[in-house]
CHARMM internal coordinates of N, CA and C (Angstrom, degrees):
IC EDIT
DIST 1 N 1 CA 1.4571
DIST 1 CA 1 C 1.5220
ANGL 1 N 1 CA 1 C 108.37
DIST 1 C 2 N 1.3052
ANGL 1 CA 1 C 2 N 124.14
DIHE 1 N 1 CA 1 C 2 N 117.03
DIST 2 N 2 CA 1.3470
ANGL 1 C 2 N 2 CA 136.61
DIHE 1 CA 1 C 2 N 2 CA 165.91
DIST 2 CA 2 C 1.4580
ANGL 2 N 2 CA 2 C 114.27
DIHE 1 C 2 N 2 CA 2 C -37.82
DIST 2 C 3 N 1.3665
ANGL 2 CA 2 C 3 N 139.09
DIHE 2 N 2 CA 2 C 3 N 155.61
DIST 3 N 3 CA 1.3127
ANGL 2 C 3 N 3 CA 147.74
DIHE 2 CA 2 C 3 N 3 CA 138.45
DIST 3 CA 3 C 1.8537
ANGL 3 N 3 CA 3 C 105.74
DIHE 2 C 3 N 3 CA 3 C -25.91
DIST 3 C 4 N 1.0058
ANGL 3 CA 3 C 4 N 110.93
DIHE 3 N 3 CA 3 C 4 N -58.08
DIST 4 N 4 CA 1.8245
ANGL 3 C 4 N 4 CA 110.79
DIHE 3 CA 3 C 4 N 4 CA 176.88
DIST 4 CA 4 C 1.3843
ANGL 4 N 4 CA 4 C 119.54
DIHE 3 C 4 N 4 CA 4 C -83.91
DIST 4 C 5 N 0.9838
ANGL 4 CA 4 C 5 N 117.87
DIHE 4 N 4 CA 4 C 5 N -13.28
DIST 5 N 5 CA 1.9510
ANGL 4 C 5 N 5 CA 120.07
DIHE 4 CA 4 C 5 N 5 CA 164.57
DIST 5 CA 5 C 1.4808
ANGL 5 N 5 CA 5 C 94.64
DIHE 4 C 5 N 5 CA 5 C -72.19
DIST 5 C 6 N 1.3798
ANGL 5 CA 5 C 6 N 122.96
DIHE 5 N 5 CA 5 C 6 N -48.97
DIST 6 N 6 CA 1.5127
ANGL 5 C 6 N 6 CA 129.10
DIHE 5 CA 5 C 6 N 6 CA 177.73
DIST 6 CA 6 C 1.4780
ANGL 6 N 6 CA 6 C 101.46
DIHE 5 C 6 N 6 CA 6 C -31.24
DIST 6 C 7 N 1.4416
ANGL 6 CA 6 C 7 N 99.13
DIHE 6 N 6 CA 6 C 7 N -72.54
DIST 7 N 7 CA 1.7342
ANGL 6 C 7 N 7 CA 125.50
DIHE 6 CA 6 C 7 N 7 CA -144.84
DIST 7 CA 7 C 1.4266
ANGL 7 N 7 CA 7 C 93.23
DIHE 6 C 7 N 7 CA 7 C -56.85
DIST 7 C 8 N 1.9770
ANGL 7 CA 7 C 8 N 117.90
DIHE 7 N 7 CA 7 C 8 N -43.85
DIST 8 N 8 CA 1.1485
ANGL 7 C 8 N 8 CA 106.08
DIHE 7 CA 7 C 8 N 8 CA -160.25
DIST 8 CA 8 C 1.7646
ANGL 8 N 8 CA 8 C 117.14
DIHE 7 C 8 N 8 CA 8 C -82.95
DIST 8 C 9 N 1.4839
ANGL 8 CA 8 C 9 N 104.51
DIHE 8 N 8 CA 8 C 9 N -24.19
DIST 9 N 9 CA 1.3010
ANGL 8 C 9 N 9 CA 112.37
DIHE 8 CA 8 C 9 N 9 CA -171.88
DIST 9 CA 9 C 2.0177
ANGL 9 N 9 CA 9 C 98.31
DIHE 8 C 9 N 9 CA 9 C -71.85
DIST 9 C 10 N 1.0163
ANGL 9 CA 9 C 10 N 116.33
DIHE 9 N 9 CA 9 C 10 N 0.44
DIST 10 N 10 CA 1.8729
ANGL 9 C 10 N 10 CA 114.96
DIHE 9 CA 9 C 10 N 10 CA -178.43
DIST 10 CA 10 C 1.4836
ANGL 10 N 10 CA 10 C 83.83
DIHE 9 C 10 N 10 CA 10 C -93.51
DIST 10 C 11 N 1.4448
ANGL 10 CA 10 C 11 N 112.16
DIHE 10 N 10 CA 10 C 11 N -74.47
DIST 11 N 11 CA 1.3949
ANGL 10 C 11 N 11 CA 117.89
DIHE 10 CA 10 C 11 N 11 CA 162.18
DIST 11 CA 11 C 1.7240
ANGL 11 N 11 CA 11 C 135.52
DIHE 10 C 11 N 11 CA 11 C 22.23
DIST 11 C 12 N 1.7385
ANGL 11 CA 11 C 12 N 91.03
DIHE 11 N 11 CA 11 C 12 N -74.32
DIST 12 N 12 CA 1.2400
ANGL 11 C 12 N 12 CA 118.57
DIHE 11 CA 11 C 12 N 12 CA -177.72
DIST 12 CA 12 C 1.4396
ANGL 12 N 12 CA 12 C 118.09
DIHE 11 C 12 N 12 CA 12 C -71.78
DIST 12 C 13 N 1.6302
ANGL 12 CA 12 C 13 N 102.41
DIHE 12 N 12 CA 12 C 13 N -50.79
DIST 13 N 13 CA 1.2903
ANGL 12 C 13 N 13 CA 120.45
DIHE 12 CA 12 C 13 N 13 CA 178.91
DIST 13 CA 13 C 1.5551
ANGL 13 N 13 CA 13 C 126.01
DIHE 12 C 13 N 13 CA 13 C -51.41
DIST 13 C 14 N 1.6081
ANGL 13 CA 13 C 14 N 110.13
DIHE 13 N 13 CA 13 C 14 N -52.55
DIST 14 N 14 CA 1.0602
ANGL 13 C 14 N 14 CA 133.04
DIHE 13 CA 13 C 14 N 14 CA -147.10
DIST 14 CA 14 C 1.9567
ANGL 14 N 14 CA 14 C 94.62
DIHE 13 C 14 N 14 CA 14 C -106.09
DIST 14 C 15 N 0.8401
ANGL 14 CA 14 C 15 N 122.51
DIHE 14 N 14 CA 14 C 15 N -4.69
DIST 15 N 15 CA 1.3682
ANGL 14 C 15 N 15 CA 127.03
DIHE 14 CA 14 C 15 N 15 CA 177.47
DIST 15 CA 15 C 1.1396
ANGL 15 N 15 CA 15 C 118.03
DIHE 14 C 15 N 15 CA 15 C -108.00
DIST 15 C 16 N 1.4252
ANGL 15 CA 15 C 16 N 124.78
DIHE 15 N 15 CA 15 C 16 N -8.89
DIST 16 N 16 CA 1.1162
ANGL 15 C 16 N 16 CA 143.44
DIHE 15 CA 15 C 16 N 16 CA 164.33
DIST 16 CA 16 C 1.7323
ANGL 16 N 16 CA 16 C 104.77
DIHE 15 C 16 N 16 CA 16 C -47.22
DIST 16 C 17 N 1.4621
ANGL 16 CA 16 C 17 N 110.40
DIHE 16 N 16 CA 16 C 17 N 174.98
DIST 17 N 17 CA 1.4823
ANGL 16 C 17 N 17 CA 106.16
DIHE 16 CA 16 C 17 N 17 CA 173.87
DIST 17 CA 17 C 1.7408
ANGL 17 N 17 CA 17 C 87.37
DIHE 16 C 17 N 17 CA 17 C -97.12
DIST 17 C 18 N 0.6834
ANGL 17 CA 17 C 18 N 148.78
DIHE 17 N 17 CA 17 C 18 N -130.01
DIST 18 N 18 CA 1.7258
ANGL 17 C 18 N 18 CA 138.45
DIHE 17 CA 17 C 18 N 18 CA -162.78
DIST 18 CA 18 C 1.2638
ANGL 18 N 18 CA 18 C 101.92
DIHE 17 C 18 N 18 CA 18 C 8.68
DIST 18 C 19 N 1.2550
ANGL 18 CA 18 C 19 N 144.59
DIHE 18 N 18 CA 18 C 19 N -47.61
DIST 19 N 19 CA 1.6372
ANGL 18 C 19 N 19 CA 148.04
DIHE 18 CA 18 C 19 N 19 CA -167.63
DIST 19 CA 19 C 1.6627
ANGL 19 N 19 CA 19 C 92.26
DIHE 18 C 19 N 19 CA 19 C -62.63
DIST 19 C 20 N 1.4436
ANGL 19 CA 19 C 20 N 106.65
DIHE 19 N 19 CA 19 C 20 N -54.45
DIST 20 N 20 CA 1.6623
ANGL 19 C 20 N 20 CA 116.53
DIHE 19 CA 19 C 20 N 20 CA -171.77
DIST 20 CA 20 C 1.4143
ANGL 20 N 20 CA 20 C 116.40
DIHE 19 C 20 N 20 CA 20 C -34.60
DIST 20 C 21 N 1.8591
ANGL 20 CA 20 C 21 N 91.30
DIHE 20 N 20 CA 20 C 21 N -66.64
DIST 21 N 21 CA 1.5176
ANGL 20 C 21 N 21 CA 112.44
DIHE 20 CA 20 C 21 N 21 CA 176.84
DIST 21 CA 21 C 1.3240
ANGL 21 N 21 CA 21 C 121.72
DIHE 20 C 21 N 21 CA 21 C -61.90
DIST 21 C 22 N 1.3472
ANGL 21 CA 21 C 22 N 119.27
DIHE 21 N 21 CA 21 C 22 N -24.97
DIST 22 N 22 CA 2.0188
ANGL 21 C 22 N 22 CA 104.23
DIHE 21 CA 21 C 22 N 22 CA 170.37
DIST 22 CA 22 C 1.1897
ANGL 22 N 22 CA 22 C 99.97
DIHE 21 C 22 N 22 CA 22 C -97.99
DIST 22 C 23 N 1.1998
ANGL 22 CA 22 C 23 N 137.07
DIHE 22 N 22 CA 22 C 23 N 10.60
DIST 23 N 23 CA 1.4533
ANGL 22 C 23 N 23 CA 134.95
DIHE 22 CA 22 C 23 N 23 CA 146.32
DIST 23 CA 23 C 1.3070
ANGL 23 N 23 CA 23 C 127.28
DIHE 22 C 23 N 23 CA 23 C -49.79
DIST 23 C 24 N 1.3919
ANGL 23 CA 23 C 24 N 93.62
DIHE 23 N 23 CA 23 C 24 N -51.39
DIST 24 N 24 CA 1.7984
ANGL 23 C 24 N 24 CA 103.50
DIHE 23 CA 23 C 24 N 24 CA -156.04
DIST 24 CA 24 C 1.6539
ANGL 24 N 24 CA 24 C 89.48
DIHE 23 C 24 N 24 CA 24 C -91.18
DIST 24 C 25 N 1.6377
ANGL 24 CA 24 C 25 N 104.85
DIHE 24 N 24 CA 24 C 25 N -42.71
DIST 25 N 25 CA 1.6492
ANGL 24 C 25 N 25 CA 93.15
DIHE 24 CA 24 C 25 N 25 CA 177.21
DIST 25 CA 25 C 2.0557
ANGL 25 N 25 CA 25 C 125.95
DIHE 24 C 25 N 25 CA 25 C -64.90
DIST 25 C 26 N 1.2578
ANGL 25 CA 25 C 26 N 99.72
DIHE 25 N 25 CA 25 C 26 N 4.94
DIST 26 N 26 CA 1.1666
ANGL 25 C 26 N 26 CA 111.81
DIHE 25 CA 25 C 26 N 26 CA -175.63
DIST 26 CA 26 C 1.7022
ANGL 26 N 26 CA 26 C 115.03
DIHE 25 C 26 N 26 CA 26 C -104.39
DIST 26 C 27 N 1.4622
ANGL 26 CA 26 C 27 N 112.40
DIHE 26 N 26 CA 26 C 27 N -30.56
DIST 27 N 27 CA 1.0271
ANGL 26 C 27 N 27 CA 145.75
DIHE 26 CA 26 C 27 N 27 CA 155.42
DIST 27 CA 27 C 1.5225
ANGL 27 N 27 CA 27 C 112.85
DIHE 26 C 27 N 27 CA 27 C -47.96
DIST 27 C 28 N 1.4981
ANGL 27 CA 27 C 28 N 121.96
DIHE 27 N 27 CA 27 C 28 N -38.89
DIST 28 N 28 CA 1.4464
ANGL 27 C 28 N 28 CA 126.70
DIHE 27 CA 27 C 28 N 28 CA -152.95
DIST 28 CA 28 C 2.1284
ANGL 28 N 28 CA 28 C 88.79
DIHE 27 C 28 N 28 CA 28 C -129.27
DIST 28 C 29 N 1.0922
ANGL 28 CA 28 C 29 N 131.87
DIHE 28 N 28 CA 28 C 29 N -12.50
DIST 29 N 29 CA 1.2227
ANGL 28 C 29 N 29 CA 140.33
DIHE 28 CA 28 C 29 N 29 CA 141.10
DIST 29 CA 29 C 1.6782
ANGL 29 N 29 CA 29 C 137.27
DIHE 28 C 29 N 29 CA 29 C -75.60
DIST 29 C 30 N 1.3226
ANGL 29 CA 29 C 30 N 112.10
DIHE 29 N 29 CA 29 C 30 N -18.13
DIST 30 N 30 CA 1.2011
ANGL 29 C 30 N 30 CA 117.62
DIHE 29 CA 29 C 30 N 30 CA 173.21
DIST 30 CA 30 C 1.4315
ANGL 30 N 30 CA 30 C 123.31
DIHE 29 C 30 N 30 CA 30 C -109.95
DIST 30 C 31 N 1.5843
ANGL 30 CA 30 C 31 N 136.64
DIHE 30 N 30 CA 30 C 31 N -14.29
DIST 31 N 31 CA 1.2291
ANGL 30 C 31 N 31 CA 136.73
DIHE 30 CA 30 C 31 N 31 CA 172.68
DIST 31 CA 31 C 1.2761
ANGL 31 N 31 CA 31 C 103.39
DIHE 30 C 31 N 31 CA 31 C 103.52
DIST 31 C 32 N 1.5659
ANGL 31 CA 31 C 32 N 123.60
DIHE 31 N 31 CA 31 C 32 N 43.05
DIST 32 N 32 CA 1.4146
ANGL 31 C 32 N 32 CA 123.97
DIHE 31 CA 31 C 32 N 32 CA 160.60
DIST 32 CA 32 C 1.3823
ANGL 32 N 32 CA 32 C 103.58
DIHE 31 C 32 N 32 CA 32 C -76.40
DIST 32 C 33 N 1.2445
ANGL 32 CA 32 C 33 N 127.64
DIHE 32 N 32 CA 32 C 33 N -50.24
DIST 33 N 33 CA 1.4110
ANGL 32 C 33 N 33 CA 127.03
DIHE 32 CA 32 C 33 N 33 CA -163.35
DIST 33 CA 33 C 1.8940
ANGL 33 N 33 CA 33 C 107.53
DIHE 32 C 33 N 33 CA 33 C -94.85
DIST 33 C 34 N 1.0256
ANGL 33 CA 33 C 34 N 111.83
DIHE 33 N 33 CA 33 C 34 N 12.73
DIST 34 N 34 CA 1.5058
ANGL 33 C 34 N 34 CA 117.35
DIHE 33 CA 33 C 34 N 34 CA -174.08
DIST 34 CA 34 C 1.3698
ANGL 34 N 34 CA 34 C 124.45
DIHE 33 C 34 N 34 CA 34 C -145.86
DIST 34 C 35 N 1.2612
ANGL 34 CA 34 C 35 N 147.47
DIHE 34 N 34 CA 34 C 35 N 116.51
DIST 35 N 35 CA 0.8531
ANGL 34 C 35 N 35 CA 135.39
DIHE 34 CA 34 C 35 N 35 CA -175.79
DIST 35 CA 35 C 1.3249
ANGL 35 N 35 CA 35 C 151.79
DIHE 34 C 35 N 35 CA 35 C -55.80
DIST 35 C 36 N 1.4718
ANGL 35 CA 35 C 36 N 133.03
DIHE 35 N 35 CA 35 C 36 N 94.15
DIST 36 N 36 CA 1.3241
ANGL 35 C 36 N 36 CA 148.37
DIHE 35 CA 35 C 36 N 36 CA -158.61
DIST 36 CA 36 C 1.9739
ANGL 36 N 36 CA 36 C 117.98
DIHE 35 C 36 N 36 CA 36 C -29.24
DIST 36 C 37 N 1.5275
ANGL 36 CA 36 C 37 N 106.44
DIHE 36 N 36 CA 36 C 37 N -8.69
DIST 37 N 37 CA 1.4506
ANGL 36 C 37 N 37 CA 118.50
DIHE 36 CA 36 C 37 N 37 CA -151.22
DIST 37 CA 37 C 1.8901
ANGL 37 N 37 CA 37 C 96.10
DIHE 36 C 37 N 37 CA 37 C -74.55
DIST 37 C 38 N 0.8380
ANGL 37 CA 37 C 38 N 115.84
DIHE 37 N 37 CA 37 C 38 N 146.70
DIST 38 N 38 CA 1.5900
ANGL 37 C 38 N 38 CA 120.31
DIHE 37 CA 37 C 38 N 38 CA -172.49
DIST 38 CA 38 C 1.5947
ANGL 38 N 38 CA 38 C 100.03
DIHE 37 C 38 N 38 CA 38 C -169.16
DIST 38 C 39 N 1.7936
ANGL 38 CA 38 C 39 N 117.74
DIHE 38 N 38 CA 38 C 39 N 122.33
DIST 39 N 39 CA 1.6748
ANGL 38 C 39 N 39 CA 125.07
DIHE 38 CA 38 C 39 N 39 CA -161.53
DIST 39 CA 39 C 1.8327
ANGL 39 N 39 CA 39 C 75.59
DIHE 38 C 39 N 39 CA 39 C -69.54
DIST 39 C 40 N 1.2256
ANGL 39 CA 39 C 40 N 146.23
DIHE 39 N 39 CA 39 C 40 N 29.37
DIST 40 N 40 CA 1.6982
ANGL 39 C 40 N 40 CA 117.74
DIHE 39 CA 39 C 40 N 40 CA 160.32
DIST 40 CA 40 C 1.3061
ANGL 40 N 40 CA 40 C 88.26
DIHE 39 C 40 N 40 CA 40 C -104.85
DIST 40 C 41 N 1.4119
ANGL 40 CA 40 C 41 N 136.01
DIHE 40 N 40 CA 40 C 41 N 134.38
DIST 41 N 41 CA 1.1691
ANGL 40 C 41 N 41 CA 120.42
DIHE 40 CA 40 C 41 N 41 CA 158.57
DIST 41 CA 41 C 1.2895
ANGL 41 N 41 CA 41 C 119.59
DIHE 40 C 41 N 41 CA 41 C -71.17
DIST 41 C 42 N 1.4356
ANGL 41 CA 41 C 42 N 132.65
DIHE 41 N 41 CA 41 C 42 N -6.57
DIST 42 N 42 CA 1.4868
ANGL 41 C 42 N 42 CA 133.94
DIHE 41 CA 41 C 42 N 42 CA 172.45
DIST 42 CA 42 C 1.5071
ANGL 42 N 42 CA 42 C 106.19
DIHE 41 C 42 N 42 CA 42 C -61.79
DIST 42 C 43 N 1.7272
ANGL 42 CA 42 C 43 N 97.94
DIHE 42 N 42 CA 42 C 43 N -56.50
DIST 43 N 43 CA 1.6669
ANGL 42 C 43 N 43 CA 86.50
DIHE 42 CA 42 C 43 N 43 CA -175.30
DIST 43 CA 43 C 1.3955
ANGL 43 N 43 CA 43 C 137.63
DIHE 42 C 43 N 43 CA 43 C -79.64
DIST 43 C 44 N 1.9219
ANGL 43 CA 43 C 44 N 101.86
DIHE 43 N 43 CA 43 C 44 N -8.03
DIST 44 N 44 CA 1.4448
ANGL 43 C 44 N 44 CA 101.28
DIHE 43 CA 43 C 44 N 44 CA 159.48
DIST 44 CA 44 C 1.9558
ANGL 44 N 44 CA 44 C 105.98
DIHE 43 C 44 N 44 CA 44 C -64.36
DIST 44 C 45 N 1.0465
ANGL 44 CA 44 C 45 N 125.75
DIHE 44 N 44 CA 44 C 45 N -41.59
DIST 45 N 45 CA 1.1620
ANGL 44 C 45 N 45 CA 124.51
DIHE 44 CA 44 C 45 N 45 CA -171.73
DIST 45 CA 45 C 1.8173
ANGL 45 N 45 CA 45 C 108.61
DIHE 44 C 45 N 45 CA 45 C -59.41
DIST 45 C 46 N 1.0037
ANGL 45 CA 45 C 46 N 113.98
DIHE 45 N 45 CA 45 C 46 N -34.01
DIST 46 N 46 CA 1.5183
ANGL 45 C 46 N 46 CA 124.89
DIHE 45 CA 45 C 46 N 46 CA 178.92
DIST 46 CA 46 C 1.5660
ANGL 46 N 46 CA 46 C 100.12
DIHE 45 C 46 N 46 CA 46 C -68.99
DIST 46 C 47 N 1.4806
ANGL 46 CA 46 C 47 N 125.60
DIHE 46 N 46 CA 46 C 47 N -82.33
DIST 47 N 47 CA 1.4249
ANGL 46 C 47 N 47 CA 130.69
DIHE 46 CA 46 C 47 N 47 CA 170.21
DIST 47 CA 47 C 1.1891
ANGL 47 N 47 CA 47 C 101.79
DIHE 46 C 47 N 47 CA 47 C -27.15
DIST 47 C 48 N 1.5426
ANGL 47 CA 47 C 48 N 146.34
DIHE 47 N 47 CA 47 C 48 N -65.30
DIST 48 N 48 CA 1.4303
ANGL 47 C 48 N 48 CA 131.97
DIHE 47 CA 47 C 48 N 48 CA -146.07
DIST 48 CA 48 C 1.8092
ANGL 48 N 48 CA 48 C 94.06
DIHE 47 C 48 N 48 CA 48 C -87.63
DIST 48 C 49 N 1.1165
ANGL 48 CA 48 C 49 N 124.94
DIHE 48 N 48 CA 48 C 49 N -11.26
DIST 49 N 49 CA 1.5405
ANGL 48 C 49 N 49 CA 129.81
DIHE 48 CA 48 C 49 N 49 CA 178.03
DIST 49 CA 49 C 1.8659
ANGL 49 N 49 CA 49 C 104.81
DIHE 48 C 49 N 49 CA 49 C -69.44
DIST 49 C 50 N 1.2379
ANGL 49 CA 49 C 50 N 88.69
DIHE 49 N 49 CA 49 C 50 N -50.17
DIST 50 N 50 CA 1.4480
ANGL 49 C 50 N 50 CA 105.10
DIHE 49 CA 49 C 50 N 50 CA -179.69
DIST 50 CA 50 C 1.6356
ANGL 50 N 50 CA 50 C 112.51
DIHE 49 C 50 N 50 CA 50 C -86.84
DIST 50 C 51 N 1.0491
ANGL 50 CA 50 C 51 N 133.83
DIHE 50 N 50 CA 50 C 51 N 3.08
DIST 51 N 51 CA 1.7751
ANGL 50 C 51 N 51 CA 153.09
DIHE 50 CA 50 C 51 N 51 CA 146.17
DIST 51 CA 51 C 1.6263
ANGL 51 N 51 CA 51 C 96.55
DIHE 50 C 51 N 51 CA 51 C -65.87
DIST 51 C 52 N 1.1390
ANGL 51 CA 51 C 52 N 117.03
DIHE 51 N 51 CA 51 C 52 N -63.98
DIST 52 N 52 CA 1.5620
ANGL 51 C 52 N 52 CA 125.59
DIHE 51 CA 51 C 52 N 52 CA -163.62
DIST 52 CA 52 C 1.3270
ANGL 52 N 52 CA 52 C 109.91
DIHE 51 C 52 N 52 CA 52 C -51.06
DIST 52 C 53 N 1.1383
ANGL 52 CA 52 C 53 N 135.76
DIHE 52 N 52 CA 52 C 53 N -69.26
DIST 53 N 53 CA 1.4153
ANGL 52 C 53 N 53 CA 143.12
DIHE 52 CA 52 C 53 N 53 CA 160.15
DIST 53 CA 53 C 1.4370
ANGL 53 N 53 CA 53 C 134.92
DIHE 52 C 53 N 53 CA 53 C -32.80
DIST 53 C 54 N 1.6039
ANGL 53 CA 53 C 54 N 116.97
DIHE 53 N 53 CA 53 C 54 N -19.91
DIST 54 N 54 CA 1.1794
ANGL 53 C 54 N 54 CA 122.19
DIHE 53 CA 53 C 54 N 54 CA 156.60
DIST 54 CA 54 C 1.1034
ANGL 54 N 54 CA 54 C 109.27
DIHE 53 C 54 N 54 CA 54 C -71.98
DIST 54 C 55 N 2.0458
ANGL 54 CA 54 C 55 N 106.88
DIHE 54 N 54 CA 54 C 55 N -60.27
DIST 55 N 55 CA 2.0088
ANGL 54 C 55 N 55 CA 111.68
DIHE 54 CA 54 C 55 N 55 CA -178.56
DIST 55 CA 55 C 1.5071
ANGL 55 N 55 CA 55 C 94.87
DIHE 54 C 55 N 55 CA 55 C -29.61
DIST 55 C 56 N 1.2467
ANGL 55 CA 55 C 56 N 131.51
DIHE 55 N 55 CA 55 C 56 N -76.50
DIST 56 N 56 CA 1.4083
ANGL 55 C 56 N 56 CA 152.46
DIHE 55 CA 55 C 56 N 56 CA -144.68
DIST 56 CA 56 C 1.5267
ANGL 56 N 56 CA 56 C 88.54
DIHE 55 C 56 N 56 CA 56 C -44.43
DIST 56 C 57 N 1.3018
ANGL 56 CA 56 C 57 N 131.35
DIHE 56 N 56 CA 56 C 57 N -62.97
DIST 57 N 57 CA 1.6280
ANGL 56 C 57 N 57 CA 125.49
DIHE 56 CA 56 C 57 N 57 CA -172.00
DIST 57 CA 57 C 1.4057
ANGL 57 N 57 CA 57 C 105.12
DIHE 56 C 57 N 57 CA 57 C -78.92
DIST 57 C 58 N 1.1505
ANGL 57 CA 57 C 58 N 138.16
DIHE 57 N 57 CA 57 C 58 N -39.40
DIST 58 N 58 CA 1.7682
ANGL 57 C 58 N 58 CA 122.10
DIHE 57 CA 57 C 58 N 58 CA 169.46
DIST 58 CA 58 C 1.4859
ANGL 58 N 58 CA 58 C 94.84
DIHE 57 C 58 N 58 CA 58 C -47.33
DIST 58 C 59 N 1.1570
ANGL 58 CA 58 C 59 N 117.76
DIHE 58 N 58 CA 58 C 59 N -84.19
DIST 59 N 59 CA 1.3165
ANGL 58 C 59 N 59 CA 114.41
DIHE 58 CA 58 C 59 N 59 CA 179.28
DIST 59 CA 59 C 1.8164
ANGL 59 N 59 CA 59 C 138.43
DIHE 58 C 59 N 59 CA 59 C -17.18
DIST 59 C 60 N 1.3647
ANGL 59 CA 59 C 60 N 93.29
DIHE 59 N 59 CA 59 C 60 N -39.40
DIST 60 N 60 CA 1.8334
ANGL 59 C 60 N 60 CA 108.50
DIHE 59 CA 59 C 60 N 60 CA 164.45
DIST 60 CA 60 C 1.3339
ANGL 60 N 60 CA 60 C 111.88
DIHE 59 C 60 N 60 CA 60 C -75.84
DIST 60 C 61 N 1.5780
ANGL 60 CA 60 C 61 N 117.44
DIHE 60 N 60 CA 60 C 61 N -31.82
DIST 61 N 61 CA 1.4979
ANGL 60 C 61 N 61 CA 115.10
DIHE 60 CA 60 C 61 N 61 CA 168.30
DIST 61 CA 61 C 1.2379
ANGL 61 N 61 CA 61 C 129.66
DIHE 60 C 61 N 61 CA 61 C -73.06
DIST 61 C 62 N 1.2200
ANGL 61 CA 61 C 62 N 124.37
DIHE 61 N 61 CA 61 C 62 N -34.73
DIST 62 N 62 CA 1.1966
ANGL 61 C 62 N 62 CA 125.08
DIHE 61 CA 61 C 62 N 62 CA -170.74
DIST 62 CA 62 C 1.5099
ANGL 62 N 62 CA 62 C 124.03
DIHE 61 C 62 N 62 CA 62 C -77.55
DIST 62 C 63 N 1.3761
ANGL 62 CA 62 C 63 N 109.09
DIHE 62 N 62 CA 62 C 63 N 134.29
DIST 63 N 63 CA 1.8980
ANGL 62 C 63 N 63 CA 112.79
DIHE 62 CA 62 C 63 N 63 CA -174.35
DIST 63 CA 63 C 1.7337
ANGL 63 N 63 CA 63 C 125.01
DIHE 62 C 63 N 63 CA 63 C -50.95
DIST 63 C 64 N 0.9793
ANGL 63 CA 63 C 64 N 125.77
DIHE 63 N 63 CA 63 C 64 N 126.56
DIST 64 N 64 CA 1.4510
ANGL 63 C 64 N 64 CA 147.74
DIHE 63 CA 63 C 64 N 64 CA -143.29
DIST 64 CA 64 C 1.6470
ANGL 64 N 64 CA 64 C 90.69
DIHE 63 C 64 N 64 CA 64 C -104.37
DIST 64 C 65 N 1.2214
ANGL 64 CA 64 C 65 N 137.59
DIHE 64 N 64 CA 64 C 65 N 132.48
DIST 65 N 65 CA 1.4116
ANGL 64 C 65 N 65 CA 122.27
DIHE 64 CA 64 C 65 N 65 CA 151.70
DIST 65 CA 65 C 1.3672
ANGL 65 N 65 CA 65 C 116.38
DIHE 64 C 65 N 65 CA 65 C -81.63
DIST 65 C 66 N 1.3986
ANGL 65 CA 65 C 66 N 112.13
DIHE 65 N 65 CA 65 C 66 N 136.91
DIST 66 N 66 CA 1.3654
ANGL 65 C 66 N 66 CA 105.68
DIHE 65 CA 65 C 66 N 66 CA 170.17
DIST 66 CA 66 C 1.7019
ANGL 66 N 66 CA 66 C 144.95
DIHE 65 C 66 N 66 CA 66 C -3.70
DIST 66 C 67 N 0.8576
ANGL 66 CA 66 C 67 N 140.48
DIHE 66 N 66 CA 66 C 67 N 176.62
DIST 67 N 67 CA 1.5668
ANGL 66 C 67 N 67 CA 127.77
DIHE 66 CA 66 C 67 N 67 CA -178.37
DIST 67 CA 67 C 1.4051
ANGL 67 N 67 CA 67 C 66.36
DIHE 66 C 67 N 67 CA 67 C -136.52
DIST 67 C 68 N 1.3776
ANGL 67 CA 67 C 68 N 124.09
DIHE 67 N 67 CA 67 C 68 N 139.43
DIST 68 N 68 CA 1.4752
ANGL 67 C 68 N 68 CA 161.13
DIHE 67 CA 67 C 68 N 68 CA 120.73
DIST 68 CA 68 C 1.5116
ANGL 68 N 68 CA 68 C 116.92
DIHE 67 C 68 N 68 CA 68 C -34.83
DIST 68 C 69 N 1.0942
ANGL 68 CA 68 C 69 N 125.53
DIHE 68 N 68 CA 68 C 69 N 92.84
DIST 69 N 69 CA 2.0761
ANGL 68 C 69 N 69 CA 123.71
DIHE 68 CA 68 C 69 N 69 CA 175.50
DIST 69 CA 69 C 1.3155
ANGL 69 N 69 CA 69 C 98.33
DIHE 68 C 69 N 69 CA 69 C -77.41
DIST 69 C 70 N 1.6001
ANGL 69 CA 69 C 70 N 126.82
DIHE 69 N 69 CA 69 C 70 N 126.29
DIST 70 N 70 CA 1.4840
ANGL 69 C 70 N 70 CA 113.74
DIHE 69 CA 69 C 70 N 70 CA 152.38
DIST 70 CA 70 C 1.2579
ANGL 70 N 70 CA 70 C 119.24
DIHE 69 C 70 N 70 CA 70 C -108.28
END
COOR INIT
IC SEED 1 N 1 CA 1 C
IC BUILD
């Protein structure tokens, strides 16, 4: 599977209306909208681990501009 079979099969999934909803609930469970900071530094390190993995799928969703060949 290519880098863009990747991109599109998150794509597909996750844009869906069910895709939407464990989005946003994942979004509002993982510390996108809140800050990861916790006086353990383990569990800020845990929270921002678990931050990363959402970024990681917005990130697979979102539209790419072209790559330019010269």
């Amino acid at each position: 599977m290519t880098p863009e079979d990747l991109r599109s099969a998150y794509k597909f999934i996750l844009e869906s209306n069910d895709g939407e909803v464990i989005m946003e609930d994942l979004e509002l469970r993982f510390h996108i909208h809140a800050p990861v900071f916790s006086n353990d530094p383990h569990e800020t390190a845990f929270r921002d681990g678990q931050r990363s993995v959402v970024l990681f799928m917005q990130n697979m969703i979102k539209d790419r501009p072209p790559i330019k060949e010269e």
